[in-house]
C-alpha positions in Angstrom: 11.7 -102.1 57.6 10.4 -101.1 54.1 8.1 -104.4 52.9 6.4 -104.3 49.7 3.5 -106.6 47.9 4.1 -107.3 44.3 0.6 -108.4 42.7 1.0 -110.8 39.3 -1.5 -108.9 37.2 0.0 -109.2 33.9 -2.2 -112.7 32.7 -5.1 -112.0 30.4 -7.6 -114.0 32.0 -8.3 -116.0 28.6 -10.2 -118.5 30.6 -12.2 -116.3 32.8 -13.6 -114.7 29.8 -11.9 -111.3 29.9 -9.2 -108.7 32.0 -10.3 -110.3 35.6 -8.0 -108.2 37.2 -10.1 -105.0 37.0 -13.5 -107.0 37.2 -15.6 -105.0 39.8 -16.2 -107.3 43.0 -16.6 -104.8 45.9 -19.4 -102.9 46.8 -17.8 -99.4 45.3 -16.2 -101.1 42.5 -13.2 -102.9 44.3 -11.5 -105.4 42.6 -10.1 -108.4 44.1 -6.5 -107.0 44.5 -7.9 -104.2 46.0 -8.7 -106.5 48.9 -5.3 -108.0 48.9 -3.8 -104.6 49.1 -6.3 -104.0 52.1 -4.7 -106.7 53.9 -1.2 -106.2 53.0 -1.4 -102.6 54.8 -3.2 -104.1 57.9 -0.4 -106.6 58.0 2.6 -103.8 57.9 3.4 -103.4 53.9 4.1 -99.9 52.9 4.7 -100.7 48.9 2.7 -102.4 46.8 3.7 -103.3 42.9 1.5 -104.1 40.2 3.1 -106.4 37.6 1.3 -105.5 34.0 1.6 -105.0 30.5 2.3 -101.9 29.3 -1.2 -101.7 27.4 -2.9 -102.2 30.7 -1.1 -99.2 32.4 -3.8 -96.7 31.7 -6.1 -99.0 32.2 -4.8 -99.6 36.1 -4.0 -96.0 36.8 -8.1 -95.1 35.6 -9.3 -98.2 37.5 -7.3 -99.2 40.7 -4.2 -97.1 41.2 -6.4 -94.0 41.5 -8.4 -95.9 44.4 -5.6 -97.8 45.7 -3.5 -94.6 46.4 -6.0 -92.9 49.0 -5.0 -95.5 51.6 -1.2 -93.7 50.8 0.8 -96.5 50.2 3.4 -96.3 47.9 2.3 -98.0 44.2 4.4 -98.7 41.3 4.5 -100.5 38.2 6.6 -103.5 36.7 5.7 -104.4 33.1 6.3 -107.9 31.8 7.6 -108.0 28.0 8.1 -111.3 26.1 10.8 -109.6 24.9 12.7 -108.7 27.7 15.1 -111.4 27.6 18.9 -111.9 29.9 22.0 -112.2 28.5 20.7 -110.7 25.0 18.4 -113.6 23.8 15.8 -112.6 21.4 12.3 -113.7 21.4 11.4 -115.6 18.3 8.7 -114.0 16.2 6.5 -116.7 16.3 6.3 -116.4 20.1 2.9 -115.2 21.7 2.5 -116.3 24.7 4.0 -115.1 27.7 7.4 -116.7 29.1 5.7 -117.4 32.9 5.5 -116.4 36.0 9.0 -115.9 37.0 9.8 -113.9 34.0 6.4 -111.8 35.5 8.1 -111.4 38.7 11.5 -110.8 36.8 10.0 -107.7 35.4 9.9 -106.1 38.8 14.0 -106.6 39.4 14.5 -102.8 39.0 11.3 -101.6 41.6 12.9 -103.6 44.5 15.2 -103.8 47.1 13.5 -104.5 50.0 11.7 -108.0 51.3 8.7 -108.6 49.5 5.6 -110.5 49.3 4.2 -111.8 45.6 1.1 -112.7 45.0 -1.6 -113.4 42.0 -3.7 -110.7 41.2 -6.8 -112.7 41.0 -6.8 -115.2 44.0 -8.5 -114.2 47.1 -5.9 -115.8 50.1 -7.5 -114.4 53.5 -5.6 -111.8 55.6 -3.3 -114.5 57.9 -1.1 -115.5 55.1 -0.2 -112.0 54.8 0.8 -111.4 58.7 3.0 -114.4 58.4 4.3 -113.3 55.9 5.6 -110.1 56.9 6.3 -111.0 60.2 9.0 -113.9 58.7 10.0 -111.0 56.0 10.6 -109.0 59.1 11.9 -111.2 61.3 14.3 -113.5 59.5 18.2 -113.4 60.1 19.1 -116.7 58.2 20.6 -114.5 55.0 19.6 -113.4 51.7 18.2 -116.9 50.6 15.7 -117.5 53.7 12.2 -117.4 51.8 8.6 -118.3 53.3 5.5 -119.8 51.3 2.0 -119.8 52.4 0.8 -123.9 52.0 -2.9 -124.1 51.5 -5.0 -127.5 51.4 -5.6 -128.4 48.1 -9.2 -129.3 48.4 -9.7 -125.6 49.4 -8.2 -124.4 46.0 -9.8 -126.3 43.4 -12.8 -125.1 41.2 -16.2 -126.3 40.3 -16.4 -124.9 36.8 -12.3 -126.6 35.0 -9.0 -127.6 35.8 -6.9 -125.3 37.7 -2.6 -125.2 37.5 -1.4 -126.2 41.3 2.3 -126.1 42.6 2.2 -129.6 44.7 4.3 -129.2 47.3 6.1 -132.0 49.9 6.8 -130.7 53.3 8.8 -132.3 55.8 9.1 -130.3 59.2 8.3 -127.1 58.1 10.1 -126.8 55.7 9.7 -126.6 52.0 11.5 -130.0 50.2 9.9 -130.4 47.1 7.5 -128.9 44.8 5.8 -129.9 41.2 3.8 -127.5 38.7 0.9 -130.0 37.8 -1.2 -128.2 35.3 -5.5 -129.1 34.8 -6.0 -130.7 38.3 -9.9 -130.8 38.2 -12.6 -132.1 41.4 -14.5 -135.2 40.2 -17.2 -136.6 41.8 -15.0 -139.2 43.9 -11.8 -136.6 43.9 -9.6 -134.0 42.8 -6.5 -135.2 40.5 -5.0 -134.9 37.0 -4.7 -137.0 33.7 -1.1 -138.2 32.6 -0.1 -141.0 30.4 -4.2 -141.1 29.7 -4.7 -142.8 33.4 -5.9 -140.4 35.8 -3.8 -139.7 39.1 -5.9 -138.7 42.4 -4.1 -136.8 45.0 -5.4 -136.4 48.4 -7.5 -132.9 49.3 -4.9 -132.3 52.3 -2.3 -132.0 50.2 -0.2 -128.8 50.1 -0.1 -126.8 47.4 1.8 -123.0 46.8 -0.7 -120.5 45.1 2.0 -118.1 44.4 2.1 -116.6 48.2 6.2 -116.4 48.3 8.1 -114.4 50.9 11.2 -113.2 49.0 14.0 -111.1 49.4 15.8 -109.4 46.3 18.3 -112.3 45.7 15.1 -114.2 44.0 15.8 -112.2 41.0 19.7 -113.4 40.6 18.4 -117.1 40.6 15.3 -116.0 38.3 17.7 -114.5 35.8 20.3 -117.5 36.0 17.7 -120.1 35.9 15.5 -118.4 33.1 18.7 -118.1 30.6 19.5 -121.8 31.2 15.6 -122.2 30.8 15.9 -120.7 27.1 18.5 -122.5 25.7 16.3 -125.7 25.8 13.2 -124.0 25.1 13.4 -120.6 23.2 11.7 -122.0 20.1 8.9 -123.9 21.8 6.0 -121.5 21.4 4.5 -122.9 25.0 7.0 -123.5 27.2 6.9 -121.3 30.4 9.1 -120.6 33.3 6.9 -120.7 36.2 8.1 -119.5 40.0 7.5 -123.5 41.3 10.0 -124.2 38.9 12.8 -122.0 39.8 12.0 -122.5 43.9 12.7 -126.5 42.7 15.6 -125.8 41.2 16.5 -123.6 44.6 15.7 -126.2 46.6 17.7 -128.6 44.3 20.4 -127.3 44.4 20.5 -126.3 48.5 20.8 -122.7 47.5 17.6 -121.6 49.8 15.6 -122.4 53.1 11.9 -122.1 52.2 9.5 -122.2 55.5 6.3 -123.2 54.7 3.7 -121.0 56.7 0.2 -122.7 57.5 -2.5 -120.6 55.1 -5.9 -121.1 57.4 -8.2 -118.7 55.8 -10.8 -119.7 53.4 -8.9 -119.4 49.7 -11.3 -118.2 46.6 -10.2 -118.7 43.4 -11.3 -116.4 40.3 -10.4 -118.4 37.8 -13.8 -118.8 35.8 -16.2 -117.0 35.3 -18.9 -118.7 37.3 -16.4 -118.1 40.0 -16.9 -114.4 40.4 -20.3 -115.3 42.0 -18.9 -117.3 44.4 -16.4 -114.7 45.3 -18.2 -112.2 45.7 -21.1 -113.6 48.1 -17.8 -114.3 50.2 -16.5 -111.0 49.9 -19.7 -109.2 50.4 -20.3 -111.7 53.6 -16.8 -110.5 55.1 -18.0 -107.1 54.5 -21.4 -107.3 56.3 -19.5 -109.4 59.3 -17.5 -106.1 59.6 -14.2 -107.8 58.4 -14.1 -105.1 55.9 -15.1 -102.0 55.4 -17.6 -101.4 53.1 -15.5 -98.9 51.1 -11.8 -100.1 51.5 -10.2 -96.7 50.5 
């Protein structure tokens, strides 16, 4: 069975300080994708989709795509647009920012037909989450609206150096029941949490939280399309409002229109969200490497 990864690349890293989805982190120049790509062949993927701008298509193809192709799996591009709108909606001119992350993996609708992995571009998520992965994508015969997350602890995703964006999840056997976007969770000194109505709310380090690690198969994009259109019609003219994946999964599981199983992420997480970050991710990287986890040169 044909399996493909589809990397969310398309974000311009305003807080990391620059594009950190072609900052150099391997010891030949590898960025983190690379290593996510790694992973995602050793796990069975033959396909892997980068989801981009269209300015940063030269960019990739000079960069990562060159690289990326000498381990022979198959690589294409999706671009996100803020204009590319359903149902013939028009994006405002005053609109600069960019609609989400499911209008990102939207943009891929046309690249797909087979089960398929998605992923952010600049999170390190160890290589178990992607065996599970593809062994459910491989495995499951519950129908076109069977999905998979990988649930990591949140006290394993948080950073040292500002608040992070978190899709807090409730899971009860298994299975996926409810999830939340709760945007600038920080780590105090006596926790991790978030400030709302100017009080601020701790939640526990085990909780489970979805980093983007969805196991889909092509009938995401029918609900992304349905639930972004009624998405716009309450919020075309706000200049911030996006439509992020943890929102359209809730309003999946909402309205009992999909199964999601939450698979158990074990492996240490890293997070490049900052740019004191990178240092951190990369003595963990570079570690793996001299453990023999990975290669030294990945392709």
């Amino acid at each position: 069975m044909n399996t493909t990864l589809v990397i969310l690349a398309a974000g311009m890293g305003s807080r990391f300080g620059g594009l950190k989805q072609v900052s150099p982190l391997g010891k030949h120049g590898e960025i983190i994708a690379d290593f996510s790509v790694y992973d995602a062949l050793q796990a069975g993927f033959n396909k892997v989709v980068y989801i981009i701008k269209k300015d940063m298509e030269e960019l990739f193809n000079e960069t990562v795509v060159s690289r990326v192709k000498r381990s022979g799996i198959q690589v294409e591009f999706a671009f996100q647009d803020i204009n590319d709108l359903p149902n013939g909606l028009k994006t405002p001119s005053t609109r600069e920012k960019p609609w989400g992350t499911s209008h990102a993996l939207w943009a891929a609708r046309n690249v797909i037909n087979e089960p398929f992995m998605v992923i952010n571009a600049d999170d390190f998520y160890g290589r178990d989450v992607y065996k599970s992965i593809h062994s459910f994508l491989t495995s499951s015969t519950n129908g076109d609206y069977d999905y998979c997350m990988g649930g990591y602890l949140l006290e394993n995703t948080v950073s040292s150096y500002g608040s992070v964006s978190r899709g807090v999840c409730r899971v009860e056997s298994g299975l996926l029941v409810d999830i939340e976007e709760v945007l600038a969770i920080e780590k105090r000194h006596d926790g991790i949490g978030y400030t709302i109505d100017n009080n601020f709310k701790y939640l526990a380090g085990s909780t489970v939280v979805s980093m983007n690690t969805f196991g889909f198969k092509p009938s995401i994009f029918i609900e992304i399309e349905k639930g972004f259109t009624h998405f716009l019609t309450e919020n075309l003219q706000s200049p911030k409002a996006e439509y992020f994946l943890p929102l359209t999964i809730k309003e999946l599981l909402t309205a009992n229109k999909a199964t999601i199983k939450v698979l158990p992420a074990l492996d240490t997480w890293y997070g490049f969200t900052y740019q004191q970050d990178k240092e951190i991710v990369q003595k963990a990287v570079w570690e793996l490497i001299e453990q023999g986890k990975y290669p030294e040169k990945l392709f």
